[in-house]
Each structure stands twice: as structure tokens, then as C-alpha cells.
C-alpha positions in Angstrom: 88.9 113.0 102.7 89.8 110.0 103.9 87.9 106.2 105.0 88.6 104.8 108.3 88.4 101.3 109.2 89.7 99.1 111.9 92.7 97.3 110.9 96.1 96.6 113.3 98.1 98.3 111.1 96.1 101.7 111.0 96.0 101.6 107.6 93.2 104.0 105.9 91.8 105.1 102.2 92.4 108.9 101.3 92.0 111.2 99.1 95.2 112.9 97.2 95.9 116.7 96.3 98.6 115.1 93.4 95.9 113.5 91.2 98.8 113.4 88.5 100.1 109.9 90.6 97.3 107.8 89.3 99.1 108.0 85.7 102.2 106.8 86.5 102.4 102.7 86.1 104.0 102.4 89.6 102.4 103.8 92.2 103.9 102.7 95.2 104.2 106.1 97.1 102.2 106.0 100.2 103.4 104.6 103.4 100.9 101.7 103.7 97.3 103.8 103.2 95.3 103.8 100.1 95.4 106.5 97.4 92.0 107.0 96.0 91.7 108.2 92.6 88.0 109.1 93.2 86.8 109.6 96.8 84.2 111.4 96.0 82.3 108.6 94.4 83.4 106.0 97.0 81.9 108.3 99.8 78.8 108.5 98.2 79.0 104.5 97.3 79.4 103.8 100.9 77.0 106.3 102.4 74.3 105.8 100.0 71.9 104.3 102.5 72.2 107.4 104.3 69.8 110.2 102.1 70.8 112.9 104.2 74.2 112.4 102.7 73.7 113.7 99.0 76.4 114.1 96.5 76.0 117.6 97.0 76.5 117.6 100.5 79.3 115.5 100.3 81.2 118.0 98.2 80.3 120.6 100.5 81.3 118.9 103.4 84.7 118.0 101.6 85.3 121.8 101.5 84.2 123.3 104.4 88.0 123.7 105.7 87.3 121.5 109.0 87.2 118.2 109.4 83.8 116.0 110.1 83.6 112.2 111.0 80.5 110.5 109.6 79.7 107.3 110.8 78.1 104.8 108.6 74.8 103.2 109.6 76.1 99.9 109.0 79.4 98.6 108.6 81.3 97.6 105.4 83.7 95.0 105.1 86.9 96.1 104.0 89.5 93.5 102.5 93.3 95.0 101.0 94.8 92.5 98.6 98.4 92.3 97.0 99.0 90.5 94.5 102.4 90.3 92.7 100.9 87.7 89.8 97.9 87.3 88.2 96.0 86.3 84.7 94.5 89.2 82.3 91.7 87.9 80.9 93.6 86.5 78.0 95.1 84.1 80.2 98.8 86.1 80.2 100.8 85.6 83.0 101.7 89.0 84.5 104.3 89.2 87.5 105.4 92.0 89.1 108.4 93.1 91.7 107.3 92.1 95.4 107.8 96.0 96.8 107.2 94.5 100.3 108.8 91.3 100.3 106.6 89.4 101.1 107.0 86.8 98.4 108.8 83.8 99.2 111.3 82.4 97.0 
């Protein structure tokens, strides 16, 4: 399964036969898409305004062997963030390696 959404860099969510990644600390496999640990709940997040879309049918549709588009009835913003520092909530400083440079010194 996987989420399309316009971006410049054609940059999409999918889903992963290798659920065993989403263990590992470091995850920085893909080549610039999205990994998603649960796609099915995403696809019934985002198509949850649509009733004809059940969880049931979702599965189904996931296994049918040929691919399907479904369009959503209204669009979703998507926003990607990276963020090599940041605060837990007990006010730690975490920073991490910059995998894409795009840190400045």
C-alpha cells in the first residue's frame, strides 16, 4: 500500500513487507519515502469520511494482487519534518547525526 501526495520530490508513504525495520533505533533505509509501521490504520484514518471504505474492505482491497488508486474526497495536508534535535518531555536535550546534511555548522 502506499499514500500519494503531491510533493517536488515525489516522495510517498508505503507500506513495508520487512516489518522487523521498525525495531531497529536507526531507521534510515528508504531512499527519501516513508516507511509506515501501520498502513492499515492510516488508510482507514484518512478515508474515514468515505463509509464505502470499511476496515474490511481496506484489507481486502490490500490483497487483491492488483493495484487500485482511491481518491480521497477531500484533500489532507501533508507536512514531513526532520529534526536532528529536540526536548523529551523532561526537558533533555537529544541530538542526533544529520543523515542528510542538511544541518549547518
Amino acid at each position: 500500500m502506499k499514500f500519494l501526495f503531491p510533493n517536488s520530490y515525489n516522495v510517498y508513504l508505503h507500506d513495508t513487507p520487512t516489518d522487523s525495520l521498525f525495531a531497529r533505533l536507526t531507521r534510515n533505509l528508504s531512499h527519501g519515502c516513508v516507511r509506515l509501521e501501520k498502513p492499515e490504520e492510516l488508510a482507514e484514518y484518512v478515508l474515514r469520511d468515505q463509509p464505502e471504505w470499511s476496515a474490511q474492505r481496506i484489507r481486502k482491497a490490500m490483497h487483491a494482487g492488483q493495484e487500485r488508486q482511491v481518491a480521497l474526497k477531500d484533500p489532507i495536508p501533508v507536512h514531513i519534518l526532520y529534526f536532528t534535535a529536540w526536548a523529551d518531555e523532561g526537558g533533555s536535550l537529544h541530538l542526533e547525526k544529520d543523515i542528510y546534511g542538511y544541518d549547518t555548522p
